[in-house]
C-alpha positions in Angstrom: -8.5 0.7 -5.6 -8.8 -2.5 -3.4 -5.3 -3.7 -2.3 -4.9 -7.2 -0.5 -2.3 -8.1 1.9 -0.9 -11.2 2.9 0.7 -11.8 5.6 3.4 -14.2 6.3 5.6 -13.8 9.8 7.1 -10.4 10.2 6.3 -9.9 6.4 3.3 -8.3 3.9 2.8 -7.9 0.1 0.0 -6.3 -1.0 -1.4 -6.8 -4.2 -4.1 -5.0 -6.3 -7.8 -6.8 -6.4 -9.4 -4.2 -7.8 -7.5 -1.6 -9.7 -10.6 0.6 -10.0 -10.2 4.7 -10.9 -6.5 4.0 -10.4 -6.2 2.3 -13.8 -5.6 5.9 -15.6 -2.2 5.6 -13.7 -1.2 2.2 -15.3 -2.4 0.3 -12.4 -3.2 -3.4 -12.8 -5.1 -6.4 -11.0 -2.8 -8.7 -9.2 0.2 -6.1 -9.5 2.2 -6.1 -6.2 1.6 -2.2 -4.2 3.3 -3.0 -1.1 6.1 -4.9 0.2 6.2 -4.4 4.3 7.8 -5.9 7.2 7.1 -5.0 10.6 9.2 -3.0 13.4 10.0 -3.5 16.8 6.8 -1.5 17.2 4.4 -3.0 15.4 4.0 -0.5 12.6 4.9 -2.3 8.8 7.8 -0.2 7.5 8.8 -0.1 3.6 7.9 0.5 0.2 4.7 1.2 -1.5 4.7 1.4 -5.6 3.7 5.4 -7.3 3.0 6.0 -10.8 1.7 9.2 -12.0 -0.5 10.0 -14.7 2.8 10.8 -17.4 4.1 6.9 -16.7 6.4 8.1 -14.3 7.0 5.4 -11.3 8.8 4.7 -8.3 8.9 3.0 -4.8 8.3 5.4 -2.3 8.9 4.7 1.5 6.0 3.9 3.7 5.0 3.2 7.4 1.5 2.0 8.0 -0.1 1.5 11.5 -3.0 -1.4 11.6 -6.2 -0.4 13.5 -9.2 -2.2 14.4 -11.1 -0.3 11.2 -8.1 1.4 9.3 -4.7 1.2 8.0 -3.5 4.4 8.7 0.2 5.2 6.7 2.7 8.3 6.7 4.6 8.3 3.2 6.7 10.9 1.9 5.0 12.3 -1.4 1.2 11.8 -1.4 -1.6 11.4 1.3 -3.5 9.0 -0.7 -2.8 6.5 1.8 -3.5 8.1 4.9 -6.7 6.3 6.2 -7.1 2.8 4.3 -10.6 1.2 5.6 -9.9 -2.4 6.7 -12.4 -4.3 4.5 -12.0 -7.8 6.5 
């Protein structure tokens, strides 16, 4: 999956570009993943969207840390978002 975030302010949606492997999970190009603002800290705090294979979906919380190469995240249910590489 690509995902593309924009940034505006203290806020970030990102949106799916490229749903690729993840489309068995209902995924979908241009379907908003992420909706972030960021912290006192710097990190970007809030909700990223699961699905799971039966249909099943929710927002889950999420706090991701921006890197010079990587988007590294801690979420509560799934590791799948652990070390995103920065494309740009």
């Amino acid at each position: 999956m690509v995902v593309e975030f924009v940034v505006d302010q203290r806020k970030a949606v990102g949106r799916i570009v490229e749903p690729g492997a993840a489309t068995k999970y209902g995924y979908k190009k241009g379907e908003e993943m992420f909706h972030l603002a960021a912290d006192a800290h710097g990190d970007w705090v809030g909700e990223v969207r699961w699905r799971g294979v039966s249909g099943t979906q929710h927002w889950d919380g999420i706090r991701m840390v921006a890197q010079a190469s990587a988007l590294t995240a801690t979420m509560t249910n799934d590791g799948c978002y652990k070390t995103m590489a920065k494309v740009r």
